[in-house]
C-alpha positions as CSV (number, residue, x, y, z in Angstrom):
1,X,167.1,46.9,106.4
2,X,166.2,48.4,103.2
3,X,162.9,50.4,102.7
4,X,161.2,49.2,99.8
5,X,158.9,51.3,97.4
6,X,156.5,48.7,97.0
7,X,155.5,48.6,100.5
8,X,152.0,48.1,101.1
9,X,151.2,47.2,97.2
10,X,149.9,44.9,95.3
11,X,152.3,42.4,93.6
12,X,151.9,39.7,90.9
13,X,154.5,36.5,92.4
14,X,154.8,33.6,89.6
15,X,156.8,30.1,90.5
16,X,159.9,30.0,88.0
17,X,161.4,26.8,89.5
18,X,160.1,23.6,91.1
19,X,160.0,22.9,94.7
20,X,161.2,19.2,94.6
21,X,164.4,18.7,96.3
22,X,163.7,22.3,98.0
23,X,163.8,21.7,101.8
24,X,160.4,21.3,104.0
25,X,160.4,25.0,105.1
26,X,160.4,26.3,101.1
27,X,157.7,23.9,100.0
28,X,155.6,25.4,102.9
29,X,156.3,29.0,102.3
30,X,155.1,28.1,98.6
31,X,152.1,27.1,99.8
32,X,151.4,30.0,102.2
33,X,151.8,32.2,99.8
34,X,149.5,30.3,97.4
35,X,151.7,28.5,94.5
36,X,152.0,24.8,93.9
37,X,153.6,24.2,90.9
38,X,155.9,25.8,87.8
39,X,154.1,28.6,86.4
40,X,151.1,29.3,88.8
41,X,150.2,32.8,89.8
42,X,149.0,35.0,92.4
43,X,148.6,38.8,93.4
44,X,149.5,39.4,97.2
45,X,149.6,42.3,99.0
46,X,153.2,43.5,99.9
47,X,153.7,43.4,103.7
48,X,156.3,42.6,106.1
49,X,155.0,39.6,106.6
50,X,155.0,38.4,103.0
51,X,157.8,40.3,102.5
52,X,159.9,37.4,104.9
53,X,158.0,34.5,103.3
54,X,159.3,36.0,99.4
55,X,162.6,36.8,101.0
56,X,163.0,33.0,101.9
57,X,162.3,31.9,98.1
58,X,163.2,34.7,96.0
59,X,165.3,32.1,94.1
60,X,161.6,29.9,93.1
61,X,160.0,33.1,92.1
62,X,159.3,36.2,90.1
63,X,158.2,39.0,91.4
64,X,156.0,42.2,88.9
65,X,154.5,45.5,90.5
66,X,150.9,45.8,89.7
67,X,149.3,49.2,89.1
């Protein structure tokens, strides 16, 4: 596996695309990592354990560095 740069940072995730018709698993790793609908925000600290959750729905989100 690839080492990222970003490891151990804060980063700004935003939902680009809606969870409906998504399977069960996506909706809930939506909702651990805090978003519940198109558009909302959060800043999460970069772990491997987020790292998995963003892996899993990259396609639902964007993902920014924050300084």
């Amino acid at each position: 596996m690839k080492k990222n740069n970003i490891s151990n940072k804060t980063i700004k995730i935003t939902q680009i695309k809606s969870s409906i018709g998504r399977n069960k698993i996506q909706k809930k790793h939506l909702v651990a990592l805090g978003l519940n609908k198109i558009g909302a925000s959060k800043q999460i600290i970069f772990n491997k354990s987020t790292e998995g959750l963003i892996k899993k729905i990259n396609h639902l989100i964007e993902i920014e560095k924050v300084k």
